[in-house]
N, C-alpha and C positions, 0 to 999 in steps of 0.2 A: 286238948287242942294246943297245950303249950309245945309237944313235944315235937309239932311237927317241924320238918325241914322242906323248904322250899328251893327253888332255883334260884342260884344266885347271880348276880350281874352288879355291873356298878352303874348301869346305867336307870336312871327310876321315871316312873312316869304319876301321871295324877291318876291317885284310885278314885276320884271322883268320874271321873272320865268314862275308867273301867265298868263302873255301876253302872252307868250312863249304857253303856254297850250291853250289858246284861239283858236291863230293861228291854233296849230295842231288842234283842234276841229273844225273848222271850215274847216279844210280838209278835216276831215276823215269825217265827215257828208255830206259834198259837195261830196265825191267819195261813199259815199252809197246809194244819193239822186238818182244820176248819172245815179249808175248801179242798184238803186233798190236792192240792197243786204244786207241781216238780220246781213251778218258777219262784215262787218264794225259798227254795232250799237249795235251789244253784243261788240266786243270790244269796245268799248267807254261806253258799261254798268259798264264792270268792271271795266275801268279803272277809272267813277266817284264813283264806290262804294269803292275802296281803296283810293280813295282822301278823299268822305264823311265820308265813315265811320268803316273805321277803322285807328289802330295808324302807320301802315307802312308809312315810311319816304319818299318811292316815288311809285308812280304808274310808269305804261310804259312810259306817256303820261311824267309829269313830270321828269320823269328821262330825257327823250329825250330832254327837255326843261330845265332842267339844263347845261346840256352837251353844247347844242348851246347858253347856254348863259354866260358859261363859257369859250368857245371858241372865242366868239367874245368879249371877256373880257369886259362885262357890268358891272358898278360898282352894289352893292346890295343898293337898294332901299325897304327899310321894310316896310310891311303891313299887317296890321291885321289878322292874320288866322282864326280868327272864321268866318269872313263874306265872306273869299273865302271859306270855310266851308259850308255855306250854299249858294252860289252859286254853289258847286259842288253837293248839294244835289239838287239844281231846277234842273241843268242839269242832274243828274241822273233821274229823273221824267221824266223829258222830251223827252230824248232818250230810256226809258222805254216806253212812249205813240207811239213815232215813232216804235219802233223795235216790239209792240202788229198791231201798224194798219197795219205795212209791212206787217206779218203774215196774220193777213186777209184780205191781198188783196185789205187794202182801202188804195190807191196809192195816189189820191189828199188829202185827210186829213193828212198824211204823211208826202206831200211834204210843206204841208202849217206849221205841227208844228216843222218841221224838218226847215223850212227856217228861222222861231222863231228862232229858237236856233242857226243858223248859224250867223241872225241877234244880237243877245244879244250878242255871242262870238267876233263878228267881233269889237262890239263898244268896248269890253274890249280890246283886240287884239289893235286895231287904235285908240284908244282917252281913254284908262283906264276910262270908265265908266263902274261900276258894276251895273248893272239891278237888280242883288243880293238884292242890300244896298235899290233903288227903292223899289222893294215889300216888300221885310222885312217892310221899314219906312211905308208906306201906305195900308199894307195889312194885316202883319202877327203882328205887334205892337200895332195897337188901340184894338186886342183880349187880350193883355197882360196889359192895362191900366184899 
């Protein structure tokens, strides 16, 4: 895991924060898996396209995960924003693919890339591993060498 290369930026935010998003992400797809419902995974659409990609300061998701992490007064722990940057754009893909196959009705494909994403979020959420930083290093980098 040393080896990996993430996105880089100068600008950092709180990986406490980040975790804090995980968690809720791992709710709100855990409660749309659940009920099968398209409204829990358009919200969590837009909530990673105002993470990914645009400059507003907090989406829903992170607002709420500032709040309880200022609430339980965690000190700030900085990290890199570009590579939760591009984690928040794998996750917007991904809850794009789930919230297309709900629509049509392919429920097992769904549940399998929907548990993907519950599973990537959970390992950031519980042990600060980005899966992010994984593909980037092994996937999307030897296109850029």
């Amino acid at each position: 895991m040393r080896n990996l290369v993430c996105p880089i930026s100068n600008e950092v935010i709180n990986e406490r924060v980040t975790r804090a998003n995980a968690l809720f992400t791992v709710l709100v797809v855990a409660a749309g898996l659940t009920f099968t419902s398209v409204a829990f995974f358009v919200f969590l659409l837009i909530d990673f396209y105002i993470r990914a990609f645009t400059e507003l300061k907090f989406s829903p998701v992170s607002y709420l995960s500032s709040k309880l992490v200022n609430a339980l007064n965690f000190d700030m722990k900085p990290v890199g924003k570009a590579q939760k940057i591009f984690a928040a754009r794998l996750g917007f893909i991904m809850t794009l693919v789930v919230t297309v196959l709900l629509l049509l009705n392919l429920t097992t494909p769904a549940l399998v890339v929907g548990g993907i994403l519950v599973f990537f979020a959970a390992l950031e959420f519980s042990l600060g591993i980005c899966v992010g930083c994984i593909i980037y290093t092994y996937i999307v980098l030897p296109f850029y060498k």
